[in-house]
C-alpha angles and dihedrals in degrees: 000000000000122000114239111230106213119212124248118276104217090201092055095042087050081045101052109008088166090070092060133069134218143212129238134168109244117158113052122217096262089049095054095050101053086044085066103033095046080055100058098035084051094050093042082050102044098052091036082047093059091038090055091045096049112004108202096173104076130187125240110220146025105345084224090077093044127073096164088131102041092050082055095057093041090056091045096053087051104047079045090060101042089043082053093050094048080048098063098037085059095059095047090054089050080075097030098044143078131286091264089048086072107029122120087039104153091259086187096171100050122091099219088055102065088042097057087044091062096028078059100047095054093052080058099053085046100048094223129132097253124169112338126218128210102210122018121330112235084247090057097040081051086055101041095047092057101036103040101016101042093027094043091056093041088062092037093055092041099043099047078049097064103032083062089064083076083073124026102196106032138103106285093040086059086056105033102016085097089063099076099050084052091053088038100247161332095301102042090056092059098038078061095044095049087046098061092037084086089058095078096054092043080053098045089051099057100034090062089044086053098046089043086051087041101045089048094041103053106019095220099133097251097157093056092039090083090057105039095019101217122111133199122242147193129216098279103020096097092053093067090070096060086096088076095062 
């Protein structure tokens, strides 16, 4: 039998306003679309990564009539160059975007910062509720500037590194070609950049555990918000994201 949904009452949403949630738009369109396409480029570079570095799949024949290797690599080097376009637009639209664009930024010298950071940490631990951010909390920006930010340039410098090695002496060997004598060597650079390259899983792993806990915890539509990019509020929710400001 089919639930009646009964309308809203005004009187009772001026009464108790608490009771009632409310829609905002969040996640702007850029936003939305490096989110995703950071996530598959990520995923392609990561499984080409591991093919490249130990490639179980071998070809029978002359070498000549296969190119498997090779079509790796080549998928690998162009998921590399769009992740690093959607990259950089990010971090454009971390200026030219709105408040919640840049919100969980590791705001280290302010005061309110380090407060929500703990205050967050212990909802966590106690699995409430707790306050509720729009945009990042100041536990998951934390997260997201060392894993994806720091990480993310640490892959970018040491693969177009050593990509350049294709070319001695062209362009980007001229620009990242300083990168591998300040690692050592050749090998060292991609021994780092094979390294980090596990973060990202170990990350993806607990990011989707954390929006699963947070979408069920506090009911706001945060896994459709990146694709609709609206989330749900209550009265004084939003309040919790002026620190941002």
């Amino acid at each position: 039998m089919a639930k009646v949904i009964e309308p809203f009452d005004p009187k009772d949403v001026a009464a108790r306003p608490e009771h009632y949630f409310r829609r905002a738009y969040v996640w702007e369109l850029p936003v939305r679309i490096t989110h995703w396409i950071t996530a598959v480029c990520v995923t392609t570079l990561f499984l080409t990564g591991l093919y490249i570095g130990s490639p179980v799949l071998t070809s029978s024949g002359e070498p000549a009539n296969h190119f498997l290797m090779g079509r790796i690599r080549q998928i690998h080097f162009a998921a590399a160059l769009i992740f690093l376009i959607s990259f950089l637009l990010r971090i454009y639209w971390f200026w030219a975007g709105n408040n919640y664009a840049r919100s969980g930024f590791p705001m280290v010298w302010k005061k309110s910062w380090w407060a929500d950071l703990f205050r967050q940490t212990r909802d966590y631990l106690r699995l409430q509720r707790g306050h509720v951010h729009l945009g990042h909390n100041a536990l998951g920006g934390s997260a997201y500037t060392f894993f994806v930010i720091f990480l993310g340039w640490v892959q970018i410098f040491t693969g177009l590194a050593l990509y350049s090695e294709t070319n001695p002496n062209g362009l980007l060997n001229k620009f990242f070609g300083w990168v591998i004598p300040l690692l050592g060597n050749s090998y060292n650079t991609h021994k780092i950049h094979h390294l980090v390259a596990w973060a990202f899983p170990i990350f993806a792993l607990l990011h989707i555990y954390i929006v699963t806990y947070d979408s069920t915890q506090y009911g706001n539509g945060l896994i459709t918000s990146i694709i609709s990019g609206y989330k749900f509020y209550r009265r004084g929710d939003i309040r919790n994201d002026e620190w941002i400001s």
